[in-house]
C-alpha positions in Angstrom: -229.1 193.0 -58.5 -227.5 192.8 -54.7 -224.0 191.2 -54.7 -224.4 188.0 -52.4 -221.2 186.1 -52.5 -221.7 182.3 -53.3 -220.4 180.2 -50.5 -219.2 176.3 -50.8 -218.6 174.5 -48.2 -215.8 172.0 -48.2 -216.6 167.9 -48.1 -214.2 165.4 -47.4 -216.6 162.6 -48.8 -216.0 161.7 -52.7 -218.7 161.0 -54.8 -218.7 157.8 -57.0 -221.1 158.0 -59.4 -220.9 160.6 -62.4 -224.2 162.7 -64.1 -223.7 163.8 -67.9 -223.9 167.8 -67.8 -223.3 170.5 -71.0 -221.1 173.0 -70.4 -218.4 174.6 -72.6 -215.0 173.4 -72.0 -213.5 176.1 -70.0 -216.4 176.4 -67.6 -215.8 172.5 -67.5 -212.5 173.1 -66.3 -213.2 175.7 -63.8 -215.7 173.6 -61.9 -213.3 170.3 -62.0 -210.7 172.5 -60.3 -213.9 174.0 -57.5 -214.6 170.4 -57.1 -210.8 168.8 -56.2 -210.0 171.8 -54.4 -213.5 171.8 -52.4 -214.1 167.6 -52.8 -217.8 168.6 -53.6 -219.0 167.0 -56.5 -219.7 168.5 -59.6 -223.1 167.7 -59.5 -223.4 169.5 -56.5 -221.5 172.7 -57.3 -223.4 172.9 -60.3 -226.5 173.1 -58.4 -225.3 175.3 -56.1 -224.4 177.9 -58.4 -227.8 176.9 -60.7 -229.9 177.6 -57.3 -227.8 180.8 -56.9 -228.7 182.3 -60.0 -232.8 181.8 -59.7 -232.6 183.4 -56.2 -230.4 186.5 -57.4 -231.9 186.2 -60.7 -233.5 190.0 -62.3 -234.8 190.2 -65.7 -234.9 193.4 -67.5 -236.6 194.7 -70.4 -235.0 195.6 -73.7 -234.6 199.4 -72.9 -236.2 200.9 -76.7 -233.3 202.8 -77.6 -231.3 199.5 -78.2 -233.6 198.3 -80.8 
């Protein structure tokens, strides 16, 4: 898998409306922080990082010995 960083760009524009979304708490946490510090929605940096992992995304088969 290459090592691409993730790159946010910073908005000054808040968003006003608010989307229901699963995670556990502390990646909850981590993405609230992303969003004041960045002003991008959560929505947004969601998926960002959701978009991220398709296009860097590599699936491996269960190597034998670890069955």
């Amino acid at each position: 898998m290459n090592n691409k960083n993730l790159v946010l760009t910073k908005q000054l524009e808040k968003e006003t409306g608010y989307q229901m979304m699963t995670v556990g708490l502390s990646l909850h946490k981590k993405i609230k922080m992303l969003a004041a510090e960045t002003g991008i929605p959560m929505r947004t940096i969601l998926e960002t990082m959701i978009r991220y992992g398709f296009d860097n995304l590599e699936i491996q088969d269960v190597d034998s010995d670890e069955e």
